[in-house]
Structures are given as C-alpha cells and as structure tokens.
N, C-alpha and C positions, 0 to 999 in steps of 0.2 A: 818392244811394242811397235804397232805401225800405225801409222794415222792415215785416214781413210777418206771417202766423201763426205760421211758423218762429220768425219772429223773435222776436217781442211775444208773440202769444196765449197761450202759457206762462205768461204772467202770472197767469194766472184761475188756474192750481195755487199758482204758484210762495208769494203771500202764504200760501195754506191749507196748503201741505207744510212752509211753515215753521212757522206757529204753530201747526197743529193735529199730524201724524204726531209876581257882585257887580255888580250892572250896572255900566255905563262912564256917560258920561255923553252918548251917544247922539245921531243926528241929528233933523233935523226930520221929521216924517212927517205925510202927510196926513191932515187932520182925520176923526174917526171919525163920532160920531151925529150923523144928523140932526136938524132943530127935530122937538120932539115924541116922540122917542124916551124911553119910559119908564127911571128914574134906577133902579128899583125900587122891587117892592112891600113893605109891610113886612114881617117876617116873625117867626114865634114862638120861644122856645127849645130846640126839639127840632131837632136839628140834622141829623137825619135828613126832616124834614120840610122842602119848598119850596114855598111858594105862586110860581102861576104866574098870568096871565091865563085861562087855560083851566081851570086846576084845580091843585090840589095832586098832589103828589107825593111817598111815602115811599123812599125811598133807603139805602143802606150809609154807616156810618159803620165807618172803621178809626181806628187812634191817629195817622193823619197824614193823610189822604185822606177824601174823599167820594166815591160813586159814584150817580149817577142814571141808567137802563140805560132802555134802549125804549119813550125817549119820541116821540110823533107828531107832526113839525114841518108836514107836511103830511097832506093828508084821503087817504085809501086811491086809489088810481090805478086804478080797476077800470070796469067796464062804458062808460059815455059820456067817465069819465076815463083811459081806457085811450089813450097816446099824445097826451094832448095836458098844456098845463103846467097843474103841480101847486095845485091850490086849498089854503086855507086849513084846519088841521086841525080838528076839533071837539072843543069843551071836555066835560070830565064833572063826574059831582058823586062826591062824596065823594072818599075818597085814592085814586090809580090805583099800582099798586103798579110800582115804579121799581128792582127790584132784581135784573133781570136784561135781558142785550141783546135786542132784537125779532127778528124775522123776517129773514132773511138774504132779499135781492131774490133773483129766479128766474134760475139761474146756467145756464153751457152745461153739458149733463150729463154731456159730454166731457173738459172740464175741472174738475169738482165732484169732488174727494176725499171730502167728504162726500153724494154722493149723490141732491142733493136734500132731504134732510134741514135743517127747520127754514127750509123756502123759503116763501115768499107772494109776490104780486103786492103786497099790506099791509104793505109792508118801508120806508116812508119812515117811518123814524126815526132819534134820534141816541142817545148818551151823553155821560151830560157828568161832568168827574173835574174834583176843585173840592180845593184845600186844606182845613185845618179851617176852619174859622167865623172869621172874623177881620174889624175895621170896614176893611181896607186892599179897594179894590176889584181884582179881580185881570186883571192883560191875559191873556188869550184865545188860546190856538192850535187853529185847524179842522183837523182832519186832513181829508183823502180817502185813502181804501183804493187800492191799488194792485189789478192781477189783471186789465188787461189788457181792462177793461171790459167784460168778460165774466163774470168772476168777480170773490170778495173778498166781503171785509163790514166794517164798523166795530168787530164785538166780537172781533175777533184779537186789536186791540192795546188792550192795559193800561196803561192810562197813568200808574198810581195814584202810581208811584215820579217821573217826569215832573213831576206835580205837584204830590205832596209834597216832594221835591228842588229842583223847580224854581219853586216857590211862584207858577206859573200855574193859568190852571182849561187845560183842555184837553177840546174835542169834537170826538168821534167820528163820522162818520155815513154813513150808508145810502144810495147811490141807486140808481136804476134803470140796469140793465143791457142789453147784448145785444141784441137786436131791440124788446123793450119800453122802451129808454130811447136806441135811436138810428135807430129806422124810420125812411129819410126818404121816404115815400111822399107822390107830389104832393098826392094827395086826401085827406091829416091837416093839409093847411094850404095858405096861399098865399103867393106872394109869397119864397120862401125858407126862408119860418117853418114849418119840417119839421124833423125829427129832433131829436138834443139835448134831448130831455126829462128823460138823465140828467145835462145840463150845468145843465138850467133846476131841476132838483132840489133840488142845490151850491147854486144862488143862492136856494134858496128856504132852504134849510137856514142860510147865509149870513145872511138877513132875521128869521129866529126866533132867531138868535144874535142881531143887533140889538138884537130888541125884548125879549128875555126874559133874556139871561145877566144881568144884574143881581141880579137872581130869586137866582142859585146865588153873588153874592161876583164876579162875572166885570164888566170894563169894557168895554163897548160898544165906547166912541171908541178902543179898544186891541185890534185884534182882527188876526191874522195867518192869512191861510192857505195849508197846508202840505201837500205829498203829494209820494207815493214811487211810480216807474213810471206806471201810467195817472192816478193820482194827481195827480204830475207834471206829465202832460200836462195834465190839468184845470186845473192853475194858470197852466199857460202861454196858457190860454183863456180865462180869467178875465183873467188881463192887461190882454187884447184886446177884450172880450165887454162891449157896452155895459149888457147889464142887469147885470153886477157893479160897476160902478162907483160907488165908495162905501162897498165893504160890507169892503174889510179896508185896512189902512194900511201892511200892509207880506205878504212875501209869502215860502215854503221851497219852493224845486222841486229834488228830488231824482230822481236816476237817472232822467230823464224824456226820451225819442227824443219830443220835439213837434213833427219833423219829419213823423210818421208820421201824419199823418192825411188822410183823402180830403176831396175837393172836392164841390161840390152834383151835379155833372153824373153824376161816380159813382156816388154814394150813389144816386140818384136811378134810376139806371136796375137798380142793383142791389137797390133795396128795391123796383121794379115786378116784378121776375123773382122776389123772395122772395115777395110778393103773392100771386102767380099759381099759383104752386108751392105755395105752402099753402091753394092751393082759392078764391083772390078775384082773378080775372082781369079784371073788367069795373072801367075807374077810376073809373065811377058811384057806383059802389056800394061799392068797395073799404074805403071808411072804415070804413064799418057793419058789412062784412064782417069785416075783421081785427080789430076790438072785438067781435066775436062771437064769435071763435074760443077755442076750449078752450083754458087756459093751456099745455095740453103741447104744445099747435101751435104756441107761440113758442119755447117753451125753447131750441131751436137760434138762434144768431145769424144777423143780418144779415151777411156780410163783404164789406166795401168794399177792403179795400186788398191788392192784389195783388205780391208775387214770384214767380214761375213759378206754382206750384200752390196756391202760400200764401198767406191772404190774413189781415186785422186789422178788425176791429170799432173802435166808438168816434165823437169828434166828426167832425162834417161839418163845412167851412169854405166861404167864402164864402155862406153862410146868415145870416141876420136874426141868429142870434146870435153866430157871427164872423163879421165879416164878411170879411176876409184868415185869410190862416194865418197862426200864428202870429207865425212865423222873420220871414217879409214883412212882419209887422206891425212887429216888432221893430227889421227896420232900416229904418224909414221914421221912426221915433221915436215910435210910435203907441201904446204898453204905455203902461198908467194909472207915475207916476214915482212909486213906492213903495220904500223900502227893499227890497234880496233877496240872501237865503242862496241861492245855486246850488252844486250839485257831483254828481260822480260816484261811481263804487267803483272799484278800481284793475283791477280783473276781471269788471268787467261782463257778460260774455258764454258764459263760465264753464258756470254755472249752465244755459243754456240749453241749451249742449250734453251738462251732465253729462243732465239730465234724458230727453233726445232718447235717449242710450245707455242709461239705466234702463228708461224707459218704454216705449220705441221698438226696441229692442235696436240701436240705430244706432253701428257700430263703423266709425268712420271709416278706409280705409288711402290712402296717396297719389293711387290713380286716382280718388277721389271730388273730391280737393278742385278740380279744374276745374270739375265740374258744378255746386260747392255755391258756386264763386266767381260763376258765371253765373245763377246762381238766386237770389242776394243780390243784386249790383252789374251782372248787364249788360255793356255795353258796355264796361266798366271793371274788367269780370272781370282779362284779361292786366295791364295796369297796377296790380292789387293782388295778384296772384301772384307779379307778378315784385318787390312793394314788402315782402309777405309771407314769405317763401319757409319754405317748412315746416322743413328746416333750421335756420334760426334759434331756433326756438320750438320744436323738441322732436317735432313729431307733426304731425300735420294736426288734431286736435281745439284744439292750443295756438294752430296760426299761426291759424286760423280765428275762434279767438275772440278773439285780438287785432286780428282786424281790422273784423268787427265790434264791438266793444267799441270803438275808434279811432272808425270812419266815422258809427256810430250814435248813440255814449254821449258819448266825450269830447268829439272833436271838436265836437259840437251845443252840447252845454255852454259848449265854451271860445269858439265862436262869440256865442251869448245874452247869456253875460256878459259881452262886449266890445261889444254893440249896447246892451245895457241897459244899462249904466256911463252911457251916453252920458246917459240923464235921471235916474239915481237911484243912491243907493251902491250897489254889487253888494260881498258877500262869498261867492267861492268855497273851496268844499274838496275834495278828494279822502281819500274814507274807503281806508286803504292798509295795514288789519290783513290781512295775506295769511294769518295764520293764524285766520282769525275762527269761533268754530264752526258747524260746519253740522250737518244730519241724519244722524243714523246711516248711514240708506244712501248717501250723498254722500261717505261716507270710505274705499268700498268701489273707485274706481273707478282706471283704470289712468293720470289726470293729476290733477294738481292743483287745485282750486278755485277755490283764492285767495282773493284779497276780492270775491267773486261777486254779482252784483244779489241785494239784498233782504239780505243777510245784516250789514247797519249798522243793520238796525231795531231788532235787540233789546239796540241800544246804547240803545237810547230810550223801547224796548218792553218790556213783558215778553210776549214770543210765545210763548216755549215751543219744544217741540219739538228743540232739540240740547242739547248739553255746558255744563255752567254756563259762563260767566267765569272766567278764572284770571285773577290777585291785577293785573297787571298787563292785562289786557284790562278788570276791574270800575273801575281806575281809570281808562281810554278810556270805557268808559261815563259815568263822574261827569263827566270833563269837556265831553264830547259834550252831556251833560243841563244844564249849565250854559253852556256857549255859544248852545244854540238855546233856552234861558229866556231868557240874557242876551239874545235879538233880538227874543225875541217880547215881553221888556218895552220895549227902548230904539229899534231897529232898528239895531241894533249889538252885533255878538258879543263884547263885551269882559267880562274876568273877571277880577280880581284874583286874583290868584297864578299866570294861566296864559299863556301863552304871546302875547303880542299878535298879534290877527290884523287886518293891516292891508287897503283897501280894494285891489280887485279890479286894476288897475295896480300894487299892491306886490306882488305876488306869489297862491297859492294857501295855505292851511290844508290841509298832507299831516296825516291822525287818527290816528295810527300806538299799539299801546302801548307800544313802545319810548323814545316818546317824540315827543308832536305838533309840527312846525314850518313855518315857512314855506315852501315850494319854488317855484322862477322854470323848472322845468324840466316840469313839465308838456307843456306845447306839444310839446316835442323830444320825452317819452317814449311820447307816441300820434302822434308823426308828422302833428301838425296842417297844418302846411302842404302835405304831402302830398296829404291830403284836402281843402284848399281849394281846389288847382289843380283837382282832378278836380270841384269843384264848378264851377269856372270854364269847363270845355270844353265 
C-alpha cells in the first residue's frame, strides 16, 4: 500500500490545527562524540546568558526551564544556496537576542493555517529548552516537526514542562520544506546527490547539537533523536542515511508510514516536469534558473508520491543520502543498532478523515467507499473491503479509517520493530487514550475521533489549542514525560513506580489513563497478519 496526499499531506495542517487553532539502569548504546568535540565553553553567572562559538546568546529564564528560541545552526539557504546542502552559520558580535522562535521555512499555502505569516527562505534554526543551570550535563532529545514535509515548524512544541519534569535539555528545529528542501532535479547534483536538502538540514542541525549543546548544560555523547509523522519518517532516514551516522545514540519514531516515500526515478522525473512548469525547461540551465526564481514560485510543493489523484512530498530514496528505503534497509539489518522507542495511536486515521469532512465537506456514504478502497490499496481494494466491512465499524468514515490506520500506521510499525529488534532493543507503544482532547471543531462531527494522529503530543507538549487535561489524562501525561526522559537518558523507558515496560518480544506499552499496561494483542487488533499476506502477493 502507498500513502498519498489524501493520506499524509494533511500533515502540513494537522501539527498547526493542533497547536495553533527515575532512570532504570539502561542498556548499552553507541558511543556519542567524536575526538575533538568541544566538552564546553565556559560560561558566566547569568543564566540567561550562553556563550556559543559564534556568539552569545540571551534567552528566558522560568523558575524550572530555560528557553533559547531562533538560533542559526546553519548560514541562510538563499541565492547560490538555494537547493544545495546547508553551509555553516555565521557568528555575530555582541548578544543575539534568543527569546523568541525564527522564521517558520516556506510552507504549502494550501496547507498553511497561518498563511504565510512569519515564513522565510532564512528559517534554518533551532530551540533549545535546557533545565535550570545545574554542574549535571544533560542528555539531549532532537525533535523534528511533523506536517507531512510540507508544513510544521519547531516553535509549536513547548517543551519547557519536557524538560523541567524530565530533567533533559530538549531541541527544537527548523528545516526546509516542499520543493525547496526536496527538488530532486538532475541538474542541482549528480550522481544521486539531489533532493533531501531538508534531510541534509536534520543532519546538519544534528552537528550543531554535537558541537555546541554543551554550551546550554546538554551532553553530546547522549543525544536522541525523536519525531512525530514526517517527523517520523525523518528518523527512519536517519537510520539508514550514511551522513547521520554518529550523530545520535539512540532514536523516538512516532506515528511515522516510512513506507511512504518515492524513489530517485520518480522524484526525478517529477521535479523535471515541476522545473519546467515553473518556467526552467532547458536542464542547462535549469539550476541557475530555479535559484532564480521568486520565492513565491516555489511555495507550491514538488509531489512525488502518488494514489490515484493524490500525491506526498518528502525524502527521495535510493539517493546518495538513502541509499535503500527505509523498511528494505531495515530488514536487510542495515539501520545504524541504536536503542528505539517505536509506536503508534490507537486511531490513527481518524484525524484525516475528520479533517477531509471539515475542510473538504467530504461526507462519506456507502457508495463511496469502493472508490476510496481503490484509490488507497489498488488491487487490494476487494481483499480489504471484504477484510473491512463497513458494518463492523459503524459508517464508512470508521471502516475506512481503520484500515488505513492498520495497513499504514500499525501494521508498518509492528513490522519496524520486529526487523529492528533484530540489532538493538526496540521498545514499542501504543498511545490508546481514545478519549484524548482534540480541537473544538473536531468534537463537532458525526464519528468519533479517538486517539487520532498527532493528538499524544501534548502529552509531551504544550501545543495548545484543545481542552486542558483532566485529572487522570495529566497524569498519562506525567508518565508519558518520564518514560521518554527515562530513554533519552538510559535507552530504556524504565521508571520507578510505573508500570515496567519490557522489550519489544514482551509485549507493547498500551498509554491509556485509565491506567497504562503491557498488551501482546496488538497484532490481532489491526489485523497485522492480514496485512502482511497482502504484502506478500
């Protein structure tokens, strides 16, 4: 099965609709800095203040957190840097003021809730949320933004509770989007080396944590990294991706289809026809051309990856920087052997549909759901209709998104983490708060949500935008915030007083607030073997 713009591209809203409308004692994990990596520079007693190698920085002080907002890990991507990877940032003199997030990268304007607003091409930056001041050096979680690589930003998520709770530092960061962070036109490289400018970003952003989190109380040789959807997928690249190798020790992929991404041959013939269509038809010239163009000629994405009408933006595989996709990398045993937290939402799919009926006025009734099986799965359409049956599930928006959710979400997951088991611990979960709050308009609609993509972040987040916490979902949050500190210290989710979460052949962590436990039923409740036959035919 492939997941498409139907499928995925919602993601570039889905992050923005939502934020804006006792360690155990741990396995071994691969060594972190390299020789020469700076231990840190010194630094004075305002605690607000960071010396960096580039320059200082004034930042937020609260009574438990630090916040240092829209810092420059690489130099501006613009003119002769436009589409190719990211150089090194340039230092200033005096304090650069650090107390609010950067520029949001140039999003689809299709998918931009906010409009545009607070966009630049000058958007490679990070945040970085640090405990108070303390001589303990602190392990490290990278986030990447979710939104379907098309959209998102780093400054949705808050990390401040994260870090003060979970006594990590924690960065945020920025990369390039859409056609300016995954053109792969021949003539911006050779040999492969096309597209993925916003993979080489990550890695670059990756390398400034290296060499500078010290700087902020953060430890190098302890560095994790984590994302949610395109997010996700980015870690599942990173994996794989020989210029990441090194740069984190252990690794979070949440709610991530890293099934979904296109191969060179596509990407390739699909960023020649975006090329041409944007007025740079000759491949002479083509380079010079499309780093010429007005930022608003790129704003629209590239899309490479097609279901019927639908297509997804994002990494290119079999390219200089994956060289395999991921999943084939996976079970060939070819992922860097790092500890990893994998899992899904219990309702994955959810969300996508609620959003399709709000934004789209798309009101599913029975005669649709043949065409939306053949438009997802293909040839496989009757074999999940008759595996689905609307019946069972309530509606054609329920069956429908149970089986996407199954074929996309879980099933991919519970594949991953049985391939990667194979060279490093894997701990799975399943977030399974079916009642978890969402946006006001999301509780308007005629099915249920459930525990829908995206909506386990502000177990970890503070995003904003729906219903506080009630007494028993705040404490799913506390321990959600201490399980994924306890890994990004140890590479092992273990917590005193909660519930043991044992490795990936003991079962899955269902997150529930009724109360979190192990479950060995996963598999049976998405019908995974279902799904692997049809992978097998």
């Amino acid at each position: 099965m492939r997941s498409g713009r139907c499928v995925v591209a919602l993601l570039a809203v889905l992050a923005m609709l939502v934020g804006g409308c006792a360690q155990g004692g741990g396995h071994a994990v691969t060594p972190g800095r390299p020789v020469g990596v700076p231990s840190g520079r010194a630094q004075g007693p305002d605690p607000a203040l960071v010396r960096t190698a580039a320059g200082t920085l004034r930042g937020t002080v609260t009574s438990d957190h630090r916040l240092f907002a829209g810092i420059p890990y690489a130099a501006a991507p613009v003119g002769p840097r436009r589409f190719a990877v990211p150089a090194p940032a340039p230092g200033w003199a005096g304090e650069r003021d650090a107390t609010a997030p950067g520029p949001r990268c140039i999003q689809d304007p299709d998918l931009d809730p906010e409009r545009g607003a607070n966009t630049a091409e000058d958007c490679l930056n990070l945040n970085v949320w640090t405990p108070p001041v303390s001589q303990e050096k602190r392990p490290v979680m990278v986030w990447i933004h979710g939104g379907g690589f098309a959209g998102g930003s780093s400054g949705i998520y808050d990390a401040g509770r994260l870090a003060a709770r979970g006594g990590i530092v924690v960065v945020t960061i920025n990369y390039r989007l859409g056609t300016l962070g995954f053109l792969a036109h021949p003539a911006l490289g050779a040999g492969g080396d096309v597209g993925n400018y916003g993979l080489a970003d990550q890695q670059a952003a990756l390398r400034w944590v290296r060499d500078n989190i010290a700087d902020f109380g953060g430890d190098p040789e302890k560095v994790t990294v984590a994302g949610e959807s395109a997010g996700g997928m980015s870690v599942c690249d990173h994996l794989v991706s020989p210029g990441s190798a090194g740069l984190f020790r252990a690794a979070i992929l949440m709610s991530a289809p890293c099934q979904a991404q296109a191969g060179l041959a596509v990407a390739t013939r699909r960023s020649l026809d975006y090329a041409a269509a944007a007025g740079c038809p000759d491949p002479a010239t083509a380079a010079m051309c499309l780093r010429a163009l007005p930022v608003d000629s790129v704003r629209k994405p590239v899309w490479y990856f097609n279901i019927g009408s639908d297509e997804l933006t994002g990494p290119v595989t079999g390219s200089a920087a994956i060289p395999q996709p991921p999943l084939a990398a996976f079970g060939a045993g070819l992922a860097a052997p790092v500890p990893l937290l994998i899992g899904t939402t219990r309702d994955e799919f959810t969300l996508f549909v609620a959003l399709r009926y709000l934004r789209q006025g798309q009101r599913y009734v029975p005669a649709d759901y043949p065409r939306l099986l053949v438009e997802t799965f293909g040839s496989d359409a009757a074999a999940v209709a008759a595996h689905y049956p609307i019946d069972r599930y309530g509606g054609v928006a329920q069956a429908y998104s149970a089986a996407v959710t199954d074929g996309a979400f879980a099933c991919v997951s519970e594949r991953a983490a049985g391939e990667l088991a194979r060279v490093a611990p894997v701990y799975a979960y399943e977030f399974n708060d079916r009642s978890a709050p969402a946006p006001e308009v999301m509780r308007t609609l005629p099915f249920p949500v459930g525990a829908s993509h995206s909506l386990e972040l502000r177990y970890l987040f503070d995003v904003g935008g729906a219903p506080p916490l009630n007494p028993a979902q705040q404490q799913l949050s506390n321990q959600m915030i201490d399980y994924w500190s306890a890994f990004v210290r140890a590479g092992e989710p273990a917590v005193d007083g909660q519930p043991d979460w044992p490795e990936f052949s003991g079962g899955r962590m269902s997150l529930q607030a009724e109360g979190s436990r192990v479950d060995n039923d996963y598999p049976h409740v998405h019908q995974c073997p279902f799904w692997a036959e049809l992978k097998e035919k």
